[in-house]
TIRO-2110 file (N, C-alpha, C; in Angstrom, 1 decimal):
// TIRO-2110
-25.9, -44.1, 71.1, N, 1, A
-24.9, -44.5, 70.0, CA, 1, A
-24.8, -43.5, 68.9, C, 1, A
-26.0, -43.0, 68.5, N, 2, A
-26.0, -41.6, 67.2, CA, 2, A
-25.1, -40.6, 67.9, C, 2, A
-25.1, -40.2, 69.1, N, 3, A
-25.1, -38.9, 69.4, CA, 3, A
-23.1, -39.1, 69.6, C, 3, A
-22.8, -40.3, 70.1, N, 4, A
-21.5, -40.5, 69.6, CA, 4, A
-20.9, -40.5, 68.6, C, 4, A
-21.7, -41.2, 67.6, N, 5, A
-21.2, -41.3, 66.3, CA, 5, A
-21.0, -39.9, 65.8, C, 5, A
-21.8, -39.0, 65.8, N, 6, A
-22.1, -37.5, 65.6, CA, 6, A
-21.0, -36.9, 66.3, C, 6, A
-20.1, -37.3, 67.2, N, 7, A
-19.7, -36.4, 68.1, CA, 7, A
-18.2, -36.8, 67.6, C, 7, A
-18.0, -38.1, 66.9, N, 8, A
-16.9, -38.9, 66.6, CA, 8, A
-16.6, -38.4, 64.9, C, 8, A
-17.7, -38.0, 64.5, N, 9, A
-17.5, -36.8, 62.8, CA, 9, A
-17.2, -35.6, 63.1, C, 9, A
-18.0, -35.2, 64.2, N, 10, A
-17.6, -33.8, 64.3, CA, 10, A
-16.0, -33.5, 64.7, C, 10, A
-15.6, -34.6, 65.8, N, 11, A
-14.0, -34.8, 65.9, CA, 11, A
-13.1, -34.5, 64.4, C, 11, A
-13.4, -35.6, 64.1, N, 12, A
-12.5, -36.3, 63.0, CA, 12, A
-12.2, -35.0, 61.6, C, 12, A
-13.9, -34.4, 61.7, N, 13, A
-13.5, -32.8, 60.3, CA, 13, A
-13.1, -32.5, 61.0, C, 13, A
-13.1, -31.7, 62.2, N, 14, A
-12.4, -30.6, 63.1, CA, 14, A
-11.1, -31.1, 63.0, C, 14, A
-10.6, -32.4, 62.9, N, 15, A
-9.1, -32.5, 63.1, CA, 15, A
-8.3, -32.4, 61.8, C, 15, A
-9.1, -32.8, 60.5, N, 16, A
-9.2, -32.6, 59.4, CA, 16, A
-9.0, -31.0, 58.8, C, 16, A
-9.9, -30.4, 59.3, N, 17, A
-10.2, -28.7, 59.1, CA, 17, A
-8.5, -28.2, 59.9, C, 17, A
-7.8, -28.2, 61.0, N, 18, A
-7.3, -28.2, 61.7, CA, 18, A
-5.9, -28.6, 60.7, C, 18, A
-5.7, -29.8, 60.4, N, 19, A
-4.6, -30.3, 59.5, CA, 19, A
-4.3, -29.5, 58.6, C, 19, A
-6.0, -29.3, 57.7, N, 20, A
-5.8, -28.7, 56.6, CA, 20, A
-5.2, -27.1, 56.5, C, 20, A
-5.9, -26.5, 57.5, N, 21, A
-4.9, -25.5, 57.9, CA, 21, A
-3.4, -25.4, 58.3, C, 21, A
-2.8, -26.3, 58.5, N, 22, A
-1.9, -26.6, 59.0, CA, 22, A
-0.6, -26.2, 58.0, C, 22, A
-1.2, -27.5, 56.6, N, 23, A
-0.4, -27.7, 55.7, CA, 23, A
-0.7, -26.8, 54.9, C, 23, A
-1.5, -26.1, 55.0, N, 24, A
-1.6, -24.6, 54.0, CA, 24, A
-0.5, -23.5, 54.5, C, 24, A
-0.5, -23.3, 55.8, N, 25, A
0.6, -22.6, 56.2, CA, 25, A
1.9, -22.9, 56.0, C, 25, A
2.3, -24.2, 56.3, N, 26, A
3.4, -24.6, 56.1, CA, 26, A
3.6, -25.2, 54.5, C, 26, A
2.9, -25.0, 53.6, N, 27, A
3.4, -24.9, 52.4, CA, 27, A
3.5, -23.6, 51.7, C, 27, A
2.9, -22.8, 52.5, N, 28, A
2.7, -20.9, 52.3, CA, 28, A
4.5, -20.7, 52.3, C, 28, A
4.7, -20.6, 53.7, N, 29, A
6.1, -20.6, 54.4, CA, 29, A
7.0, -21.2, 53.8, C, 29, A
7.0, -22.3, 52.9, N, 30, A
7.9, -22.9, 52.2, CA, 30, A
7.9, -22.2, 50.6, C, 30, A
6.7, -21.5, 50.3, N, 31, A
6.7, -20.8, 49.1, CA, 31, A
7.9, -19.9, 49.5, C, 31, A
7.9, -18.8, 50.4, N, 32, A
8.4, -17.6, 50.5, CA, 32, A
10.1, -17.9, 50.6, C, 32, A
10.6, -19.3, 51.5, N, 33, A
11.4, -19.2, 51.7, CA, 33, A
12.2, -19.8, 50.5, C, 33, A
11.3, -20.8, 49.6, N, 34, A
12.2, -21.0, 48.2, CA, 34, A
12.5, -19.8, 47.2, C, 34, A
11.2, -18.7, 47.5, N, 35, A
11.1, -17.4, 46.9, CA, 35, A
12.7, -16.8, 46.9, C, 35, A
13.0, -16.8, 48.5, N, 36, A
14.1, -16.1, 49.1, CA, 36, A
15.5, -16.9, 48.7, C, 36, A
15.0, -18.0, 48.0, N, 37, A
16.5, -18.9, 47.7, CA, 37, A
16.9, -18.5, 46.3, C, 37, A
15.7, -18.2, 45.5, N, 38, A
16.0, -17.3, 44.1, CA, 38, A
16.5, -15.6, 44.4, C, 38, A
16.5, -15.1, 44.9, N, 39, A
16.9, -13.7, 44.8, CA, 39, A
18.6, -14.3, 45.5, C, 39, A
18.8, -15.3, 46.4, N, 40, A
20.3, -15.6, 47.1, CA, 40, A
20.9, -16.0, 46.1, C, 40, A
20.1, -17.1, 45.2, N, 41, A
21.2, -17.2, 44.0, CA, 41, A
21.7, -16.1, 43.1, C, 41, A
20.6, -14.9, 42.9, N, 42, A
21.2, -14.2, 42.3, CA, 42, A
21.8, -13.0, 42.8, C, 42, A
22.0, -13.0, 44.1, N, 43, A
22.3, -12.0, 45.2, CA, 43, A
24.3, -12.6, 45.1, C, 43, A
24.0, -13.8, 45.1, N, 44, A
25.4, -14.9, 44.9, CA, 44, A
26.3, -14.4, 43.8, C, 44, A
25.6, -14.1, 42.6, N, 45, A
25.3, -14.1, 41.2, CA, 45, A
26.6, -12.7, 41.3, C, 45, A
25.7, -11.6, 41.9, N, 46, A
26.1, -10.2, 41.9, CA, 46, A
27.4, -9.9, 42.5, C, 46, A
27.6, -11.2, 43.5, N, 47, A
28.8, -10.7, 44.4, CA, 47, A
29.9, -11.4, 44.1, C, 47, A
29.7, -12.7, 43.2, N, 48, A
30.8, -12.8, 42.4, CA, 48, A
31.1, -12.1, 41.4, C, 48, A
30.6, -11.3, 40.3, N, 49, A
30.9, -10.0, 39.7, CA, 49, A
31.5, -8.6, 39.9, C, 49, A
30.9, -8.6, 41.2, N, 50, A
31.9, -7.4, 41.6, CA, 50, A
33.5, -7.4, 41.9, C, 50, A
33.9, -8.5, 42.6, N, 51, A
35.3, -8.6, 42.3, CA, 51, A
35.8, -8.3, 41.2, C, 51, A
34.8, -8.5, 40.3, N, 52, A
35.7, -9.0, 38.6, CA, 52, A
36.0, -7.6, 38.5, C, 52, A
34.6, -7.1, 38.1, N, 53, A
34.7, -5.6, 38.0, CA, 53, A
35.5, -4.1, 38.7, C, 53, A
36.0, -5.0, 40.2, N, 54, A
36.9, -3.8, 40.5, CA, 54, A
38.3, -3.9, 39.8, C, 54, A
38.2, -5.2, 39.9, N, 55, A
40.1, -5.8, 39.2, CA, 55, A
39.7, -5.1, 38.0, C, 55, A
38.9, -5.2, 37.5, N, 56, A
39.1, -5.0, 35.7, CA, 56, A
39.0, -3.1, 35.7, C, 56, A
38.7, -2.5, 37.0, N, 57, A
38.1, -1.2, 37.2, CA, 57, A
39.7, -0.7, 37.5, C, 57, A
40.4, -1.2, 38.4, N, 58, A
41.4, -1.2, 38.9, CA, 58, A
42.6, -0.6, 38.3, C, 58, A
43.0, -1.3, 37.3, N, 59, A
44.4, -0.6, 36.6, CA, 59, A
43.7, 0.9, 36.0, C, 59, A
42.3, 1.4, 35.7, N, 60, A
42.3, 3.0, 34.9, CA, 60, A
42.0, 3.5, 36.2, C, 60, A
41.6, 3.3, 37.3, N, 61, A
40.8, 4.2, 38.1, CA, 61, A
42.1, 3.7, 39.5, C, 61, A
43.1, 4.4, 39.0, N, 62, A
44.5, 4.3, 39.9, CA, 62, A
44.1, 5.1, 41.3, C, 62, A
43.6, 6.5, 41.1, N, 63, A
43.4, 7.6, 41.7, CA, 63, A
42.0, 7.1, 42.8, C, 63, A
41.3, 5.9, 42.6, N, 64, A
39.9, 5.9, 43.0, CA, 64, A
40.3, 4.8, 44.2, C, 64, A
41.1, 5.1, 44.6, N, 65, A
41.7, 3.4, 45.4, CA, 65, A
40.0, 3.6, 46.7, C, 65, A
40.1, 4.5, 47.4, N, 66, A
38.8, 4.8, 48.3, CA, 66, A
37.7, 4.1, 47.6, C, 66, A
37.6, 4.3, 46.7, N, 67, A
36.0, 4.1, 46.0, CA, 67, A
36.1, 2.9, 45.7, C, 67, A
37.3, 1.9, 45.5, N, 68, A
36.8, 0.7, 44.7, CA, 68, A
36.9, -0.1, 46.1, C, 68, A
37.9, 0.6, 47.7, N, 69, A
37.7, -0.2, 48.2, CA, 69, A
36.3, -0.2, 49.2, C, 69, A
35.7, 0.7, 49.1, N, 70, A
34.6, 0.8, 49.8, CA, 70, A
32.9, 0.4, 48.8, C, 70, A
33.7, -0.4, 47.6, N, 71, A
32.7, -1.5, 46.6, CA, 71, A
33.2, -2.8, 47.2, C, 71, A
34.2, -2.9, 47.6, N, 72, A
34.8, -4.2, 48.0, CA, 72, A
33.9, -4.5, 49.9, C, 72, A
34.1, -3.2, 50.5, N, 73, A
33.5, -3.7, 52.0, CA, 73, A
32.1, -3.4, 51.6, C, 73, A
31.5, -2.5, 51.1, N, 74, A
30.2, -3.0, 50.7, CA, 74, A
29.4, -4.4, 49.9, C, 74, A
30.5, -5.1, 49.8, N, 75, A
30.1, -6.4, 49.2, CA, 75, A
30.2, -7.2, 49.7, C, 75, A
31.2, -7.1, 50.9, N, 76, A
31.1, -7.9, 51.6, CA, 76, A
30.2, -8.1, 52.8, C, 76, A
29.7, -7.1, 53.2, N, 77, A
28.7, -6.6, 54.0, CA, 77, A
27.8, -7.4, 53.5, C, 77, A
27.2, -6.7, 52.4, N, 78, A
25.5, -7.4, 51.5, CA, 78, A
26.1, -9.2, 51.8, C, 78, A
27.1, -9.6, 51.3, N, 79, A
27.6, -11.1, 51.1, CA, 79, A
27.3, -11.5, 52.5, C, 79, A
27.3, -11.0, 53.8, N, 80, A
27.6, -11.4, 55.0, CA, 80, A
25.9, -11.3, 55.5, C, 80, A
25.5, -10.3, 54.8, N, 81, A
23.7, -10.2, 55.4, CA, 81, A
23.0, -10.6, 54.5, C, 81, A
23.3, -11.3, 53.7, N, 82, A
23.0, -12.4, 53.0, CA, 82, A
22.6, -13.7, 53.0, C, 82, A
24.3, -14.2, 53.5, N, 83, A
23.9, -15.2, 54.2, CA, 83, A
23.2, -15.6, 55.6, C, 83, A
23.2, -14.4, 56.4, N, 84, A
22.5, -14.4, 57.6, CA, 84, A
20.9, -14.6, 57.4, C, 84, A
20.2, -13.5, 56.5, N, 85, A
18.6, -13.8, 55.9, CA, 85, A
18.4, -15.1, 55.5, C, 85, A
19.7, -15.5, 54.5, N, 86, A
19.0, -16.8, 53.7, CA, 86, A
18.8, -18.3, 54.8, C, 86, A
19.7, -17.7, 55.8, N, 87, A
19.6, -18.7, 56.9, CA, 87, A
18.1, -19.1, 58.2, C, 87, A
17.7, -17.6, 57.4, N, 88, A
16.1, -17.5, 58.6, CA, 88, A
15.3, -16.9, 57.0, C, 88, A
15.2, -16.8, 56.0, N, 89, A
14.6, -15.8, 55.6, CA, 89, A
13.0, -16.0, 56.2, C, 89, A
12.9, -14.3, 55.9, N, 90, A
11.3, -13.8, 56.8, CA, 90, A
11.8, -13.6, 58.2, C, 90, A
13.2, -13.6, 58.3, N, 91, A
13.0, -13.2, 59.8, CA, 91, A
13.4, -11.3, 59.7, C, 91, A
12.4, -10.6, 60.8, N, 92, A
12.5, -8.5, 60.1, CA, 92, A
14.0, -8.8, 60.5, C, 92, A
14.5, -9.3, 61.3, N, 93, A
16.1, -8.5, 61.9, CA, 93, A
17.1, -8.8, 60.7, C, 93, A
17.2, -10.0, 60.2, N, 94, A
17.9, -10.7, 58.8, CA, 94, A
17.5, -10.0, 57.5, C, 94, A
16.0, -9.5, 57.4, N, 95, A
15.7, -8.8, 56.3, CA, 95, A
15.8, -7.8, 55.9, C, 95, A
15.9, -7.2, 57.5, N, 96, A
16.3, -5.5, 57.3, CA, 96, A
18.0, -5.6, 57.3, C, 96, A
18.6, -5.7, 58.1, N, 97, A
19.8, -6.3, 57.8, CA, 97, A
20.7, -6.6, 56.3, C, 97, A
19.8, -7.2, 55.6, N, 98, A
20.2, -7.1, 54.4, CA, 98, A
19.5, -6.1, 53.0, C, 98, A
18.6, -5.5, 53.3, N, 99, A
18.0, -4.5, 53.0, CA, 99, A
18.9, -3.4, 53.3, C, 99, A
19.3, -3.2, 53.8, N, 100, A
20.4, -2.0, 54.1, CA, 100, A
22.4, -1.9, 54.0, C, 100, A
21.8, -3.4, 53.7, N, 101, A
23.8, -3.9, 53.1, CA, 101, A
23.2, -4.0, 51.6, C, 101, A
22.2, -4.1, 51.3, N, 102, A
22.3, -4.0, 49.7, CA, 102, A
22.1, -2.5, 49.4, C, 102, A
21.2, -1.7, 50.0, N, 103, A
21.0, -0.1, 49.7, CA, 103, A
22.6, 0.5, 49.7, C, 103, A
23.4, 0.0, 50.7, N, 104, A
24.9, 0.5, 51.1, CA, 104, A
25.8, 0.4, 49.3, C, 104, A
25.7, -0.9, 49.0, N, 105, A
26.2, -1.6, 48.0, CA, 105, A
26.0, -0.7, 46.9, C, 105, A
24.6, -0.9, 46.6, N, 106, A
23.6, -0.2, 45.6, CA, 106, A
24.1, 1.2, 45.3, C, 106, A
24.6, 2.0, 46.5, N, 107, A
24.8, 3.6, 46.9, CA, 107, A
26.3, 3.5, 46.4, C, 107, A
27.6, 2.2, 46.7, N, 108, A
28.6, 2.8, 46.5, CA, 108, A
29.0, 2.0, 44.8, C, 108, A
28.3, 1.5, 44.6, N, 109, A
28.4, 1.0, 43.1, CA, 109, A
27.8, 1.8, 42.3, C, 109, A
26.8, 2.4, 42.1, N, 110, A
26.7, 4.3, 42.1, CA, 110, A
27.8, 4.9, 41.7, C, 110, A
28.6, 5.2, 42.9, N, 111, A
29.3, 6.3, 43.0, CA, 111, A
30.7, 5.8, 41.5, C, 111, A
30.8, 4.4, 42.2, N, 112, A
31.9, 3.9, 41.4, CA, 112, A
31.5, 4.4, 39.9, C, 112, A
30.7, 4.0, 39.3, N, 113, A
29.9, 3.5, 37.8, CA, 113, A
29.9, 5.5, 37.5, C, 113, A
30.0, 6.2, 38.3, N, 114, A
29.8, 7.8, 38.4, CA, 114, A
31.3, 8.2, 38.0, C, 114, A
31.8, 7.5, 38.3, N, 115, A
33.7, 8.0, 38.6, CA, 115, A
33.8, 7.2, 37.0, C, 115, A
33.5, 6.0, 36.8, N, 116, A
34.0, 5.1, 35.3, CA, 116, A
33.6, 6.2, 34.5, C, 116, A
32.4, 6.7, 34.4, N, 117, A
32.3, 7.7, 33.1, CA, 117, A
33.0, 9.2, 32.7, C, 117, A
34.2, 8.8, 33.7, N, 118, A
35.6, 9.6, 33.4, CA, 118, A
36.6, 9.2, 33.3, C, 118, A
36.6, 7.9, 33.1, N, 119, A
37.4, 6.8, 32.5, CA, 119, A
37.3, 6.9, 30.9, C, 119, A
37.6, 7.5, 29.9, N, 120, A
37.0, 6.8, 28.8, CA, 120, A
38.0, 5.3, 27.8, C, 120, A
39.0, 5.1, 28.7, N, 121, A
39.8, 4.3, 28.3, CA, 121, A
38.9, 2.5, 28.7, C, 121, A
38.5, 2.7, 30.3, N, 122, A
37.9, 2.2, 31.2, CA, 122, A
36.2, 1.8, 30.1, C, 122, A
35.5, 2.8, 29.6, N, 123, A
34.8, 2.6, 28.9, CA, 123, A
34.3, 2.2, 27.6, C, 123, A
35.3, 1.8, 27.1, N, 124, A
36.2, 1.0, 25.7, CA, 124, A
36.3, -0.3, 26.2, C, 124, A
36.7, -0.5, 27.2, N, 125, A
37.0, -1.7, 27.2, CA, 125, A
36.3, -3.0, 27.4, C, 125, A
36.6, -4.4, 26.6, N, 126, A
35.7, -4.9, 26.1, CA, 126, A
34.8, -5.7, 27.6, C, 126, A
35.8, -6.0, 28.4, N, 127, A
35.8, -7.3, 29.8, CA, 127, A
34.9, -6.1, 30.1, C, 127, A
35.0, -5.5, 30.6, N, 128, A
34.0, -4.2, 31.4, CA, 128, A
32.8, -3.9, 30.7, C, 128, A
32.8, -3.6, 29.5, N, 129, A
31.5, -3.7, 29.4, CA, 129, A
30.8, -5.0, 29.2, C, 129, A
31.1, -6.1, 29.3, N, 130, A
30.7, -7.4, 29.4, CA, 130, A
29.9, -7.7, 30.7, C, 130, A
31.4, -7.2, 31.5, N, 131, A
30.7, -7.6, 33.2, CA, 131, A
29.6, -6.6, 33.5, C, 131, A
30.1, -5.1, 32.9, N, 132, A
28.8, -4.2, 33.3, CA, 132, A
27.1, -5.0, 32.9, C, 132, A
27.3, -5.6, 31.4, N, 133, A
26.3, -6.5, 30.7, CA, 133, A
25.5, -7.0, 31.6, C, 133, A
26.7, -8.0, 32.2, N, 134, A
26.1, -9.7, 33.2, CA, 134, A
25.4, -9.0, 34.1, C, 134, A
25.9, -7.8, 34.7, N, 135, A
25.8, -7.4, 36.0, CA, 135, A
24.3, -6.5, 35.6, C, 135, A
24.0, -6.0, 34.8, N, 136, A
22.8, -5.3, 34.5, CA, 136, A
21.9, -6.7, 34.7, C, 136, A
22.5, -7.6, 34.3, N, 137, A
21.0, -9.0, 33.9, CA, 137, A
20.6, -9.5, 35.1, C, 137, A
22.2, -9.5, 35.9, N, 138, A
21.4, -9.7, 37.0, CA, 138, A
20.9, -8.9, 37.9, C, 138, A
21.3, -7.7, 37.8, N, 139, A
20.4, -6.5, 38.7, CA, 139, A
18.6, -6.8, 38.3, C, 139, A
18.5, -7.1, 37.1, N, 140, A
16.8, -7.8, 36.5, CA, 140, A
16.8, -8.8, 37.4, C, 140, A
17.4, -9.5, 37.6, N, 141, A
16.6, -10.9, 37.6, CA, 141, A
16.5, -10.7, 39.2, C, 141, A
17.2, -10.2, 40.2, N, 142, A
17.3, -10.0, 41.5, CA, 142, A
16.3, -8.9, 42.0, C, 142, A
15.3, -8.3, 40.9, N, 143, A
14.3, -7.7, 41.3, CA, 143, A
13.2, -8.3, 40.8, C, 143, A
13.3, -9.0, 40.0, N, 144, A
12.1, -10.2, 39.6, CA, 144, A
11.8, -11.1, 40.8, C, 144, A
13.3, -11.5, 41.0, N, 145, A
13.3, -12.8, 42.2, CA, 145, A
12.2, -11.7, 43.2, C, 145, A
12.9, -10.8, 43.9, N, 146, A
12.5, -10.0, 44.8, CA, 146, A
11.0, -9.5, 44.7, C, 146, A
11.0, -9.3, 43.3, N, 147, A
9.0, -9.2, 43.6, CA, 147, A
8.3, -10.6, 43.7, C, 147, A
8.6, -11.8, 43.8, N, 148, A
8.0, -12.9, 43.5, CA, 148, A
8.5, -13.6, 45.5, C, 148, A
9.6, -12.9, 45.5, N, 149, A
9.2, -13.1, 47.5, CA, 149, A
8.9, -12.2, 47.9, C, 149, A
8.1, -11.0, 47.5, N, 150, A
7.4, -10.2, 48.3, CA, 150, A
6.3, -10.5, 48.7, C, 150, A
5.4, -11.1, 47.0, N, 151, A
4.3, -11.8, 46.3, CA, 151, A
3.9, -13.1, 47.2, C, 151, A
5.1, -14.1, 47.6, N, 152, A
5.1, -15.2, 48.4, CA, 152, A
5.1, -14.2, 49.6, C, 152, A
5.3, -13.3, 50.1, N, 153, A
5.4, -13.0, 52.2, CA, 153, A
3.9, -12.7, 52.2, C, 153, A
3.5, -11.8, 51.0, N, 154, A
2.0, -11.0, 51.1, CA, 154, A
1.4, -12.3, 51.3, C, 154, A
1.3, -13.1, 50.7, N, 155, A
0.0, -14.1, 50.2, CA, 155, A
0.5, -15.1, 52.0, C, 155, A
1.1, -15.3, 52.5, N, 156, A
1.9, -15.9, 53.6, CA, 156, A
1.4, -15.5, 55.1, C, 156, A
1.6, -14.1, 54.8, N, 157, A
1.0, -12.9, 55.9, CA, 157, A
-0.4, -13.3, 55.9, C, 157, A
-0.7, -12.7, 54.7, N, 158, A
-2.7, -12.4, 54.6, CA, 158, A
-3.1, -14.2, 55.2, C, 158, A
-2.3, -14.7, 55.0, N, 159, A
-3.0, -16.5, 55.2, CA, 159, A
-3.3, -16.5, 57.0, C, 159, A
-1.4, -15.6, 57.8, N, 160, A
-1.4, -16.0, 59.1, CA, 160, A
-2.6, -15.0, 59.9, C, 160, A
-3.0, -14.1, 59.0, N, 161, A
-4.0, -13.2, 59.6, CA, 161, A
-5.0, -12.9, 59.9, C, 161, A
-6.0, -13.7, 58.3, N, 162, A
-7.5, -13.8, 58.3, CA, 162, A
-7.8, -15.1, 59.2, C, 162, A
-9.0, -14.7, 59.6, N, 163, A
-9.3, -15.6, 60.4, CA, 163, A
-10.5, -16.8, 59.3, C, 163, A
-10.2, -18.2, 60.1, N, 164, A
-9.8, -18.9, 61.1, CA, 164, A
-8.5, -19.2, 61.1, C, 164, A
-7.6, -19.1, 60.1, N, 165, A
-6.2, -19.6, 60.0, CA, 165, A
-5.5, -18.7, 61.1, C, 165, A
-5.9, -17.5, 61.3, N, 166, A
-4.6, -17.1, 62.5, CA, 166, A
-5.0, -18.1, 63.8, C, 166, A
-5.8, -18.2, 63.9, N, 167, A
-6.1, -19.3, 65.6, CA, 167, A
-4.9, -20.6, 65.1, C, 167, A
-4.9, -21.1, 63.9, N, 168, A
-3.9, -21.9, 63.7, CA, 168, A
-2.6, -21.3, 63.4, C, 168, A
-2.4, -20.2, 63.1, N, 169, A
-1.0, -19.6, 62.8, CA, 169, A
-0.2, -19.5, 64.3, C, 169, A
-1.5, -18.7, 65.1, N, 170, A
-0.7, -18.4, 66.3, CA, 170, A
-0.4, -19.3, 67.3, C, 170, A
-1.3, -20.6, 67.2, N, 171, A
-1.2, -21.1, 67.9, CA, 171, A
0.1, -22.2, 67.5, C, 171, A
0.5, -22.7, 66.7, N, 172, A
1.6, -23.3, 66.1, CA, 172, A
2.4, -22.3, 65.7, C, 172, A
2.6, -21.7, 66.3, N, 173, A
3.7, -20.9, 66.1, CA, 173, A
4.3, -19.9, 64.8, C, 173, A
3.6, -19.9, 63.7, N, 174, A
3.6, -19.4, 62.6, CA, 174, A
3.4, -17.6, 62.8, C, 174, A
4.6, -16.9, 62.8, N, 175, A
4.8, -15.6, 62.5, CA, 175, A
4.7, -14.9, 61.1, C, 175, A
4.5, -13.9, 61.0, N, 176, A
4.6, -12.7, 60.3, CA, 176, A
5.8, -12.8, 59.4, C, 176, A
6.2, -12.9, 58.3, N, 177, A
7.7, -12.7, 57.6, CA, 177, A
7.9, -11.5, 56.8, C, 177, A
8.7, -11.0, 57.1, N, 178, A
9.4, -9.8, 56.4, CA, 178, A
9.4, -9.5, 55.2, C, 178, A
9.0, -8.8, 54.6, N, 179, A
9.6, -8.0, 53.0, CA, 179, A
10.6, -8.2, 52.6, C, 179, A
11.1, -7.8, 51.6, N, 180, A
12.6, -7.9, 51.5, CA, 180, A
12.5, -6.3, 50.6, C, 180, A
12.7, -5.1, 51.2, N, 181, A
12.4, -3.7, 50.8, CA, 181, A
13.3, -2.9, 50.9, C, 181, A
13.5, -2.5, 49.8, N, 182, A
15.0, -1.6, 49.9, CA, 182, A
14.6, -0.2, 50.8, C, 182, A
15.5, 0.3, 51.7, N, 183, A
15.4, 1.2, 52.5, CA, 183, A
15.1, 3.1, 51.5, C, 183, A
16.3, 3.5, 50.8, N, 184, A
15.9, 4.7, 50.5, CA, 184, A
15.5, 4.7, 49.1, C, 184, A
14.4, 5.3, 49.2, N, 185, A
13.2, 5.5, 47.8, CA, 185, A
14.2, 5.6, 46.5, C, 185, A
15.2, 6.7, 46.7, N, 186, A
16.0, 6.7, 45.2, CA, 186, A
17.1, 6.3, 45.4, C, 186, A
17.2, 5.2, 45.9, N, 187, A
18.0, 3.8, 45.7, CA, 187, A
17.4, 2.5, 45.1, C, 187, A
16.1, 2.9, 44.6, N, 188, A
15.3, 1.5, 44.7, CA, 188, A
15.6, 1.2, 42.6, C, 188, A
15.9, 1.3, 42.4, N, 189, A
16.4, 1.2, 40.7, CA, 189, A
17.8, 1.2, 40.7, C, 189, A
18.3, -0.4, 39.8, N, 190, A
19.6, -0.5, 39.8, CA, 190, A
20.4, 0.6, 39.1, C, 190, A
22.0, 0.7, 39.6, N, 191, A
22.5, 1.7, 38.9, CA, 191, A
22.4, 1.7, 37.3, C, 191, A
22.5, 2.7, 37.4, N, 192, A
22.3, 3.3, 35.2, CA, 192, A
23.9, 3.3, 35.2, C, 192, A
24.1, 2.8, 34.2, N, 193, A
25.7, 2.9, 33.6, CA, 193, A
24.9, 2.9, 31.9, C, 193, A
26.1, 4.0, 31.3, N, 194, A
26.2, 4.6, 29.7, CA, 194, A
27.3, 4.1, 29.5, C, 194, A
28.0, 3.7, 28.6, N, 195, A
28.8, 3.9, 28.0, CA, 195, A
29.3, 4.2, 26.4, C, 195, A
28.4, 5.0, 26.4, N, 196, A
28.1, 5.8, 24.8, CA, 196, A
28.8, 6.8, 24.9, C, 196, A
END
């Protein structure tokens, strides 16, 4: 009768130990992906701005028609691999994916903001430097968000890897999740705009 009862504890922690790892992962996994819902809101944030900003870019920078429209397909791109990540975030193919439609973005909003500071009519004006404003606050807050779901994947990862939780990661199915890492090194700082 002991040797069952003994055998009927040792069950019951092991299934306990087993749970408990369970719901550690799957509350890890729910950290990262609400992580990933903060950088979408303000990924959202960014791409409603830039419309503003070409219309408002649009009547001085007559001659830039190429440049404002290749801010327009770069936005829509990031907008498009955007929604694709936020729909798996942590998955590499979705992450890099949008890691490289935002580097694209990043690279031709650049160029644009490069061309405005030969505008100086463009740079006077009040709507523009407003949106340039919003648009700097949220270039912050979309790399805050961004370090706080890297912060959630690290701490997510290291959970599915040390052991004894990988025997529970791998075996329930719990994968590896992606970074969210901008591709080229001097792209990784939002654009600088002056208008002094």
């Amino acid at each position: 009768m002991i040797p069952a009862l003994i055998f009927l504890v040792v069950v019951v922690v092991f299934i306990a130990w087993v749970a408990s790892m369970y719901n550690k992962l799957v509350s890890l996994r729910n950290r990262f992906k609400n992580a990933f819902a903060q950088i979408d809101v303000q990924l959202k944030r960014r791409y409603d701005l830039i419309p503003n900003l070409v219309e408002t870019a649009k009547g001085y920078m007559k001659h830039e028609r190429e440049t404002l429209e290749a801010v327009v397909n770069a936005r829509n791109q990031a907008a498009a691999a955007s929604k694709q990540a936020a729909e798996n975030p942590g998955d590499p193919d979705s992450m890099r994916g949008l890691a490289g439609a935002e580097t694209a973005l990043t690279g031709t909003l650049g160029r644009m903001f490069a061309l405005m500071e030969s505008y100086p009519d463009l740079k006077a004006n009040q709507n523009m430097a407003q949106l340039m404003e919003e648009l700097t606050t949220t270039e912050n807050k979309i790399a805050f968000s961004r370090q706080a779901y890297n912060d959630s994947v690290m701490v997510y990862n290291t959970r599915c890897s040390v052991f004894p939780s990988v025997i529970i990661a791998n075996s329930m199915g719990f994968k590896q999740a992606e970074l969210f890492e901008i591709e080229a090194p001097a792209e990784r700082k939002a654009p600088k705009v002056s208008f002094s």
